[in-house]
FIROVEX-669793 format. One record per residue: x, y, z of N, C-alpha, C in turn; residue number from 0. Coordinates in steps of 0.05 Angstrom, whole numbers, plus 5000, padded with zeros to 4 digits. Example, Ala and Ser with C-alpha at 12.3 -4.5 7.8 and 13.67 -1.06 7.14 Angstrom:
residues 2
<sekol n_u="5264" n_v="4886" n_w="5156" ca_u="5246" ca_v="4910" ca_w="5156" c_u="5264" c_v="4934" c_w="5156" pos="0"/>
<sekol n_u="5257" n_v="4955" n_w="5142" ca_u="5273" ca_v="4979" ca_w="5143" c_u="5258" c_v="5001" c_w="5157" pos="1"/>
This chain:
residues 119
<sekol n_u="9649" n_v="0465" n_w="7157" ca_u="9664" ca_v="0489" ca_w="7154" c_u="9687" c_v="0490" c_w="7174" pos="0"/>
<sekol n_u="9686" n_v="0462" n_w="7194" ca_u="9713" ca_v="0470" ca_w="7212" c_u="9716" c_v="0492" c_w="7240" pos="1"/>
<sekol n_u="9684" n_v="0498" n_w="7239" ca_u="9685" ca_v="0518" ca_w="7260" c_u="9698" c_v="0505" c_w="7284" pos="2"/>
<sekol n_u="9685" n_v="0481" n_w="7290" ca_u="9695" ca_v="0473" ca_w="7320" c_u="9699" c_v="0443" c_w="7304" pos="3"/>
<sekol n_u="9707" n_v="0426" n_w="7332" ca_u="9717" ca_v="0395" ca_w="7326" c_u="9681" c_v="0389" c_w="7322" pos="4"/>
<sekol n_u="9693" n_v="0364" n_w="7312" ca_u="9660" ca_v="0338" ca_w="7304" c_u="9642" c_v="0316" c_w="7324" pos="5"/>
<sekol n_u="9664" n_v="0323" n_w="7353" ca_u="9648" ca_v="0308" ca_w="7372" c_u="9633" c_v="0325" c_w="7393" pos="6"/>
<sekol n_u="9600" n_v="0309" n_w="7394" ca_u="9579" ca_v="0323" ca_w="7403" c_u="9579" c_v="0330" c_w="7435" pos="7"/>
<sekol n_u="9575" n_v="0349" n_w="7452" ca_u="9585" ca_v="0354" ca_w="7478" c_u="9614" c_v="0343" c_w="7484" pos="8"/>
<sekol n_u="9636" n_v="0358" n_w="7466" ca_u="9663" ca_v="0355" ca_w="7478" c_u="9670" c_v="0379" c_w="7459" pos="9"/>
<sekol n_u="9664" n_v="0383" n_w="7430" ca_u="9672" ca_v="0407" ca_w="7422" c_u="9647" c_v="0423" c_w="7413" pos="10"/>
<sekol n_u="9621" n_v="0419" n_w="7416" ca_u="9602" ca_v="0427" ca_w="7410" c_u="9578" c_v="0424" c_w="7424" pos="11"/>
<sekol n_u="9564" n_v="0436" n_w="7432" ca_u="9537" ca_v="0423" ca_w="7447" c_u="9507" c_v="0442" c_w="7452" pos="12"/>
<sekol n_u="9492" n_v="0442" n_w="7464" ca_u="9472" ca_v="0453" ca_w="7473" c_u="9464" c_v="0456" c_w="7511" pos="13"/>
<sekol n_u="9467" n_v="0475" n_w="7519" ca_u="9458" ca_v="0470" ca_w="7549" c_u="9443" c_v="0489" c_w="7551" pos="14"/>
<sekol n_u="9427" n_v="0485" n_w="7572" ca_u="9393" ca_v="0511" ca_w="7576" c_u="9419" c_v="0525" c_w="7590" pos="15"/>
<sekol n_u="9401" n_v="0557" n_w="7577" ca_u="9413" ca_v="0578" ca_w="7612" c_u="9389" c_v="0598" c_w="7590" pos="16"/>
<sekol n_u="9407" n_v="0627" n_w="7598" ca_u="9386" ca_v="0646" ca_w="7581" c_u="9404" c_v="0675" c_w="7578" pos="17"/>
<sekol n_u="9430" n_v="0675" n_w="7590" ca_u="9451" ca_v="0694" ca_w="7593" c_u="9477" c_v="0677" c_w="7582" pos="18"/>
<sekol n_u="9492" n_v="0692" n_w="7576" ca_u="9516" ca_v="0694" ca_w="7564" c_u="9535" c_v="0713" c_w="7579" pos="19"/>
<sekol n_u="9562" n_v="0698" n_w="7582" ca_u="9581" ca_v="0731" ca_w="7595" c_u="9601" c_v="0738" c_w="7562" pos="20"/>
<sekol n_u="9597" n_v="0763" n_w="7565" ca_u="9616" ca_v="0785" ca_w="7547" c_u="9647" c_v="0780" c_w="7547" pos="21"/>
<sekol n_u="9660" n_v="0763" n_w="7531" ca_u="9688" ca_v="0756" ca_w="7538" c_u="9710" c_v="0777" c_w="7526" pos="22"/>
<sekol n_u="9702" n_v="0790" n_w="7498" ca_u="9718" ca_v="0811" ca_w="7484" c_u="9694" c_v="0829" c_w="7480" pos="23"/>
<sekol n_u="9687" n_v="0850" n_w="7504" ca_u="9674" ca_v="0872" ca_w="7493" c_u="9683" c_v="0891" c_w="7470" pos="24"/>
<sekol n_u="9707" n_v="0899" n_w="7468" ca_u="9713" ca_v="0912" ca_w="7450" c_u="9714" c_v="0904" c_w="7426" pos="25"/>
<sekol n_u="9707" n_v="0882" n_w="7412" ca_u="9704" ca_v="0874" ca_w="7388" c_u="9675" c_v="0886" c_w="7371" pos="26"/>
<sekol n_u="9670" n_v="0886" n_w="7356" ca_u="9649" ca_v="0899" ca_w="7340" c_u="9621" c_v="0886" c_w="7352" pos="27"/>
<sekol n_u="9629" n_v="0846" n_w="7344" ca_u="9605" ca_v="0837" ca_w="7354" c_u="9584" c_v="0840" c_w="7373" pos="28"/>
<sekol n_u="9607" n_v="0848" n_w="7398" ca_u="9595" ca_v="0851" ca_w="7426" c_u="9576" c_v="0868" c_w="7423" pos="29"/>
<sekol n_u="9566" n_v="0886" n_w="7409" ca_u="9547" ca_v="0904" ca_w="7409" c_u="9551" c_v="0920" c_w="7430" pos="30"/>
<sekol n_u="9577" n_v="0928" n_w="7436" ca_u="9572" ca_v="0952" ca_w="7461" c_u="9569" c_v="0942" c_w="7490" pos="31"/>
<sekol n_u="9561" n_v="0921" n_w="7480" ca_u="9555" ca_v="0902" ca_w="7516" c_u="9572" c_v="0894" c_w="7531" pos="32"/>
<sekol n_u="9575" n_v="0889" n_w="7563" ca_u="9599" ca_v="0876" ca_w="7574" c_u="9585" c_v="0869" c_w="7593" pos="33"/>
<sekol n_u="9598" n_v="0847" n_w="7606" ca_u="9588" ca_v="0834" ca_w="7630" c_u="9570" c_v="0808" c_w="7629" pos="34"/>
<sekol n_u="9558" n_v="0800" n_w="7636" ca_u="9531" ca_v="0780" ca_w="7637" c_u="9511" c_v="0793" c_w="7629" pos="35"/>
<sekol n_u="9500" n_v="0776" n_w="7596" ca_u="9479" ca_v="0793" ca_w="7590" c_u="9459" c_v="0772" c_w="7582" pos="36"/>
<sekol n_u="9441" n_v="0781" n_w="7586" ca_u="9413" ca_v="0764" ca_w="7588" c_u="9408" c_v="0755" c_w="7551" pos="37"/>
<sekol n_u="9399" n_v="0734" n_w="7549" ca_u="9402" ca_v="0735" ca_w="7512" c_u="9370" c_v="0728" c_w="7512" pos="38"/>
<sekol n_u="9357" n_v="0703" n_w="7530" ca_u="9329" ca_v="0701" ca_w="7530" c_u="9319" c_v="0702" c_w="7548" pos="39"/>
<sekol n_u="9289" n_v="0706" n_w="7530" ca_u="9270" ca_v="0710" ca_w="7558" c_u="9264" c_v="0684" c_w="7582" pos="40"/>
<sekol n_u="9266" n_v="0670" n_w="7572" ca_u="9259" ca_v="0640" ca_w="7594" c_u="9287" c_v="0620" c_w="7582" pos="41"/>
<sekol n_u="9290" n_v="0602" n_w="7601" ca_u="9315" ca_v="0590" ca_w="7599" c_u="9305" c_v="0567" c_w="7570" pos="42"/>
<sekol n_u="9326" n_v="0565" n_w="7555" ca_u="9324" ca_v="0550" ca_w="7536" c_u="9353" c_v="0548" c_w="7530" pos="43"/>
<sekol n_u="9351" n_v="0519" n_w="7507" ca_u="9372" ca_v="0513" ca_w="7497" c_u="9390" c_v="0530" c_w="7484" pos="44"/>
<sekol n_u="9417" n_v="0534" n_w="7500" ca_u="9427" ca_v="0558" ca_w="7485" c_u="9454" c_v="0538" c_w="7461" pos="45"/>
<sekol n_u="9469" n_v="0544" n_w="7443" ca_u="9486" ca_v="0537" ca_w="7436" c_u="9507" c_v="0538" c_w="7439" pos="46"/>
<sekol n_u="9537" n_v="0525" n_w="7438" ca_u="9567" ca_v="0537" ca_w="7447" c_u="9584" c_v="0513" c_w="7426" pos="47"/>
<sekol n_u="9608" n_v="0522" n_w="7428" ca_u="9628" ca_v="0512" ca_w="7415" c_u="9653" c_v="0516" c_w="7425" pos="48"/>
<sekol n_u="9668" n_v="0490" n_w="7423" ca_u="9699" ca_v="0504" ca_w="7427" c_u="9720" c_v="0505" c_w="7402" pos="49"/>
<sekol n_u="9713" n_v="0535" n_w="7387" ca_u="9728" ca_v="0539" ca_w="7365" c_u="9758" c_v="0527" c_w="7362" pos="50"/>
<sekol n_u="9771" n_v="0533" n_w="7340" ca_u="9798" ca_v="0529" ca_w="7330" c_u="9820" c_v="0564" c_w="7346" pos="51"/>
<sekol n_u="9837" n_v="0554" n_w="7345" ca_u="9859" ca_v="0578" ca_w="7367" c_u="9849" c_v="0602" c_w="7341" pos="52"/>
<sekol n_u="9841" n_v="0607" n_w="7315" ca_u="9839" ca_v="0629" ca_w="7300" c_u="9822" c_v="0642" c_w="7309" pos="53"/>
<sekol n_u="9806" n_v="0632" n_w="7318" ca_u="9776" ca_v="0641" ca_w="7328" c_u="9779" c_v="0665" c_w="7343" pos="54"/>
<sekol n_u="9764" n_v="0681" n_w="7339" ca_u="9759" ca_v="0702" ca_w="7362" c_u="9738" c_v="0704" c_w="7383" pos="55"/>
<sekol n_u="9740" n_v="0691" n_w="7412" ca_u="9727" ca_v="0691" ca_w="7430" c_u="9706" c_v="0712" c_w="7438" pos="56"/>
<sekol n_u="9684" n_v="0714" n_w="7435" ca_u="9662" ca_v="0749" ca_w="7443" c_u="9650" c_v="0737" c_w="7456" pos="57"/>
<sekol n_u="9637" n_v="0714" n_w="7475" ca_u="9624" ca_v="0703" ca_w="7493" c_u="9621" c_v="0674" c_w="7499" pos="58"/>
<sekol n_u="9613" n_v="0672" n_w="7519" ca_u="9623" ca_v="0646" ca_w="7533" c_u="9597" c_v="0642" c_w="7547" pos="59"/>
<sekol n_u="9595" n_v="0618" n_w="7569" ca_u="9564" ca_v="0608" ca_w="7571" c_u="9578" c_v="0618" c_w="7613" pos="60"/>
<sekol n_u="9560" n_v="0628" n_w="7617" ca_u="9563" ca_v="0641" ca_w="7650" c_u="9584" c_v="0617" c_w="7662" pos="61"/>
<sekol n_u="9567" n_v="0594" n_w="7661" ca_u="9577" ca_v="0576" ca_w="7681" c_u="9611" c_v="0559" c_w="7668" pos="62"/>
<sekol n_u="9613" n_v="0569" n_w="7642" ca_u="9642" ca_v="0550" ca_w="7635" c_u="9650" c_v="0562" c_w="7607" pos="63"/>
<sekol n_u="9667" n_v="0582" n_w="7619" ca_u="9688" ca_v="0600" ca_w="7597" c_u="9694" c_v="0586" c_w="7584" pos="64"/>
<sekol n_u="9699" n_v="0557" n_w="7580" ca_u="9715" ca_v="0540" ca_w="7558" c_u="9680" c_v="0540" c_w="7535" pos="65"/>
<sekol n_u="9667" n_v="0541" n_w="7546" ca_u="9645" ca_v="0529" ca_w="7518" c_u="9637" c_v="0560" c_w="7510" pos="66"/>
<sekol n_u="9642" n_v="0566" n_w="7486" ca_u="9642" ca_v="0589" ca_w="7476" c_u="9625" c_v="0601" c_w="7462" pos="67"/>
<sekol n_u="9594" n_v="0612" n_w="7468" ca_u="9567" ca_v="0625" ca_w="7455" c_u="9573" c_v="0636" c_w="7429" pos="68"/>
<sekol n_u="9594" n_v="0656" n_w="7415" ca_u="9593" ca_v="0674" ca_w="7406" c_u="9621" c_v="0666" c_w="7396" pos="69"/>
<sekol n_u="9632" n_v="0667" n_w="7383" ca_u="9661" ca_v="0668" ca_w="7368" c_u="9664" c_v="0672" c_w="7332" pos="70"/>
<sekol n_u="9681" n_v="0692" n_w="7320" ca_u="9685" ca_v="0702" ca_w="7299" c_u="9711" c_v="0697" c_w="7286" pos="71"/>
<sekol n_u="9707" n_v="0679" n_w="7263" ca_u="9732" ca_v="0681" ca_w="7244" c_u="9742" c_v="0703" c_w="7226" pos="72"/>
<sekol n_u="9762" n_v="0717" n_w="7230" ca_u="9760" ca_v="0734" ca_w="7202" c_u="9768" c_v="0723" c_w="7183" pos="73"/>
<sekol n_u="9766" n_v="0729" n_w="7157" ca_u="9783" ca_v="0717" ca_w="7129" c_u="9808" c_v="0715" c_w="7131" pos="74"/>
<sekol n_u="9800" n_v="0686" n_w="7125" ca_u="9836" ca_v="0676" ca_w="7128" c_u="9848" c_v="0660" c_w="7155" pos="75"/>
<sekol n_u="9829" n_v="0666" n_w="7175" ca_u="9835" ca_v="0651" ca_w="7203" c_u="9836" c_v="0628" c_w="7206" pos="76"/>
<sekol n_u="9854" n_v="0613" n_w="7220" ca_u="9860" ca_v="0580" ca_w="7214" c_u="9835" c_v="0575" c_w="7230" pos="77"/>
<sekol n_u="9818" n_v="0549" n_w="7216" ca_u="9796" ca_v="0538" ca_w="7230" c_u="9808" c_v="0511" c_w="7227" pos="78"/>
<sekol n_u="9795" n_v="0498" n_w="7240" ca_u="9798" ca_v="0465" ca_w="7240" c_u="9806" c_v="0451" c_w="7207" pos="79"/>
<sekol n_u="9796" n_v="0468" n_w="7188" ca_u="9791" ca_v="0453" ca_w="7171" c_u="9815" c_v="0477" c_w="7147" pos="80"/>
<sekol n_u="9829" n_v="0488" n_w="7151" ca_u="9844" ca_v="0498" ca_w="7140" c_u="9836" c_v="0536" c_w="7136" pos="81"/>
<sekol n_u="9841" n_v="0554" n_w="7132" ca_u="9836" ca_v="0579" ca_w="7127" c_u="9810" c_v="0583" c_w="7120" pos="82"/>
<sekol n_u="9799" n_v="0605" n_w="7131" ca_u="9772" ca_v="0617" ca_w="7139" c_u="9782" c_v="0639" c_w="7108" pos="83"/>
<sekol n_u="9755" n_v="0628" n_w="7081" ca_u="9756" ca_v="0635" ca_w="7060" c_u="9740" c_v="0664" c_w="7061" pos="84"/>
<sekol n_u="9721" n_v="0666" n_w="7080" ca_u="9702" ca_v="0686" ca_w="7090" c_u="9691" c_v="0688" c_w="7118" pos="85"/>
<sekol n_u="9698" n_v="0712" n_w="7126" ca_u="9688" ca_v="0718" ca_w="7154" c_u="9664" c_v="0692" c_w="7155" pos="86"/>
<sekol n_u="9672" n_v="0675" n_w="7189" ca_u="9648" ca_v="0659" ca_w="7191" c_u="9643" c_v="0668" c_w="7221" pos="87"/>
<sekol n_u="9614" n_v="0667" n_w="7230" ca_u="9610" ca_v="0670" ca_w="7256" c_u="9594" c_v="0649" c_w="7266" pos="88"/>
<sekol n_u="9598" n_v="0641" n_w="7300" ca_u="9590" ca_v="0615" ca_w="7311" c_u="9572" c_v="0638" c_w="7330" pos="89"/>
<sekol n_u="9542" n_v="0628" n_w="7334" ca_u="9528" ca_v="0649" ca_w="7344" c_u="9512" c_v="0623" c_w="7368" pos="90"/>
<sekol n_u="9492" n_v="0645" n_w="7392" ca_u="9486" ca_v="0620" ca_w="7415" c_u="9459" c_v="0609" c_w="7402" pos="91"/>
<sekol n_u="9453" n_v="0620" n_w="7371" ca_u="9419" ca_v="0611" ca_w="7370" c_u="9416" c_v="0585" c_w="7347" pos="92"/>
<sekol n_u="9408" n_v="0565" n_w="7372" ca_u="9409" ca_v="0543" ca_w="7358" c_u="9377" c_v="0535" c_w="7355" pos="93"/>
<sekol n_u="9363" n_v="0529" n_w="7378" ca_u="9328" ca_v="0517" ca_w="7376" c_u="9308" c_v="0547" c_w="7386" pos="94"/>
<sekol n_u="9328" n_v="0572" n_w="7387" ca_u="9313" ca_v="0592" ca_w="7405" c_u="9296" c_v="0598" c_w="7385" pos="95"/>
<sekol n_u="9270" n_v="0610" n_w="7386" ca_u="9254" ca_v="0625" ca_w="7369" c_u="9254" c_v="0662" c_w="7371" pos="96"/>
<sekol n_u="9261" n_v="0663" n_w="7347" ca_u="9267" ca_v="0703" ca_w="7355" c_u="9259" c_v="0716" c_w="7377" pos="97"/>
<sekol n_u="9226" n_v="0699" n_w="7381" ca_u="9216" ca_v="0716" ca_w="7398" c_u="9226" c_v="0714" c_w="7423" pos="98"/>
<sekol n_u="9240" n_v="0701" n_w="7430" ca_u="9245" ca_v="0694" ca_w="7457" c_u="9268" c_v="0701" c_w="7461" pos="99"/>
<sekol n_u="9287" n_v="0720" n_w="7440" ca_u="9308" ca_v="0739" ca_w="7441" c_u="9298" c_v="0756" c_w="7455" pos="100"/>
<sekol n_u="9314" n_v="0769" n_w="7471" ca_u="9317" ca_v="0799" ca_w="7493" c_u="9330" c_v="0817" c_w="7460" pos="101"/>
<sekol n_u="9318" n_v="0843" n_w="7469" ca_u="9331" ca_v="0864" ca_w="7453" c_u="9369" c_v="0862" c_w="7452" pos="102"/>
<sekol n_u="9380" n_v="0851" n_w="7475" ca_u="9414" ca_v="0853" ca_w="7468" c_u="9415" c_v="0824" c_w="7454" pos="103"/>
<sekol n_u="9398" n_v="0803" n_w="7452" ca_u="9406" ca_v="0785" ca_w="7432" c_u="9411" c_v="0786" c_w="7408" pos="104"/>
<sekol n_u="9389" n_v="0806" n_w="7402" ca_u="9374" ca_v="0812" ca_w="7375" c_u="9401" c_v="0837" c_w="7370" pos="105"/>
<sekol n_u="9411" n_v="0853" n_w="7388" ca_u="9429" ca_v="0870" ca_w="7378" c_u="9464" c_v="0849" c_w="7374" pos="106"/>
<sekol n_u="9467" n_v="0836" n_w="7377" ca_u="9488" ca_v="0820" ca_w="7375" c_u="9486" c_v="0798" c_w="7353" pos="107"/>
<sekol n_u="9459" n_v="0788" n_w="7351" ca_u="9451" ca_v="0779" ca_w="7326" c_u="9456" c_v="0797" c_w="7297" pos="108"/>
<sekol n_u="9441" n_v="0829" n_w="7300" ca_u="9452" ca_v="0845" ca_w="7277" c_u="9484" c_v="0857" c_w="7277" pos="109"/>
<sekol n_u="9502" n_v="0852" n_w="7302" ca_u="9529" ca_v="0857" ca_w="7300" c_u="9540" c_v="0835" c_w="7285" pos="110"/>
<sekol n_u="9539" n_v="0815" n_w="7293" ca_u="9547" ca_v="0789" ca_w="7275" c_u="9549" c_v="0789" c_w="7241" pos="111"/>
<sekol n_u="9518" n_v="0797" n_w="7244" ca_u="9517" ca_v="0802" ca_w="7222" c_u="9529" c_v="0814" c_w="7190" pos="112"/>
<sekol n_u="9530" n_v="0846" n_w="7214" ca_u="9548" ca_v="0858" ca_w="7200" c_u="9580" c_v="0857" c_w="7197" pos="113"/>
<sekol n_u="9582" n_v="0855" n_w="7218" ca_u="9613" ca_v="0841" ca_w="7214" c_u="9623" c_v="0821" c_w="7204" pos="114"/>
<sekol n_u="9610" n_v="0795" n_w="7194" ca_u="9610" ca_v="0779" ca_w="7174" c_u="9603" c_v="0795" c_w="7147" pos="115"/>
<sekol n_u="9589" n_v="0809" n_w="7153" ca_u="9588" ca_v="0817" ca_w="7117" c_u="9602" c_v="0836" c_w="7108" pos="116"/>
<sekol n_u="9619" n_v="0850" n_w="7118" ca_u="9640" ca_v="0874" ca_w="7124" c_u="9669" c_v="0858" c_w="7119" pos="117"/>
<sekol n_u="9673" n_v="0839" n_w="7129" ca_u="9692" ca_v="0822" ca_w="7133" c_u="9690" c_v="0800" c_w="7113" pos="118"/>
């Protein structure tokens, strides 16, 4: 779908942590949140990407603002692979198991949500 480039740890990857920092609180996704927010309970593999310039940035991984947790296309947004046909969202849950979501995961998980399906 063109969210990010095709090579593995340079535009896409996995690194443990268990927090995320808030890069556009005022966007819908953010769920209200700002700052460094805890996403799991014990450190695990979180996910990141470095989207296409259409992208909209909503979080980033603590230790390196370039690899990006959280980012939202709206319809129509240039992605790698030509215009975003339907809101797409790049979220941090790649090997996590729900349960090991914190309640602001799980609330940023149902912002995504809805804003992809709104959009």
């Amino acid at each position: 779908m063109g969210r990010t480039g095709a090579i593995e740890n340079v535009d896409y990857g996995l690194q443990l942590g268990h927090s995320i920092q808030i890069a556009d609180p005022t966007h819908p996704i953010a769920a209200e949140l700002s700052g460094v927010v805890r996403i799991i309970s014990v450190t695990q593999w979180v996910s990141w990407g470095k989207p296409a310039a259409g992208a909209i940035p909503i979080a980033v991984l603590t230790d390196d603002p370039s690899k990006v947790a959280i980012f939202a296309y709206p319809t129509g947004a240039r992605t790698l692979s030509g215009p975003a046909l339907a809101a797409r969202v790049g979220l941090f849950a790649s090997f996590v198991e729900f349960d090991a979501f914190t309640v602001e995961a799980l609330d940023l998980f149902e912002a995504a949500v809805r804003w992809a399906w709104a959009n």
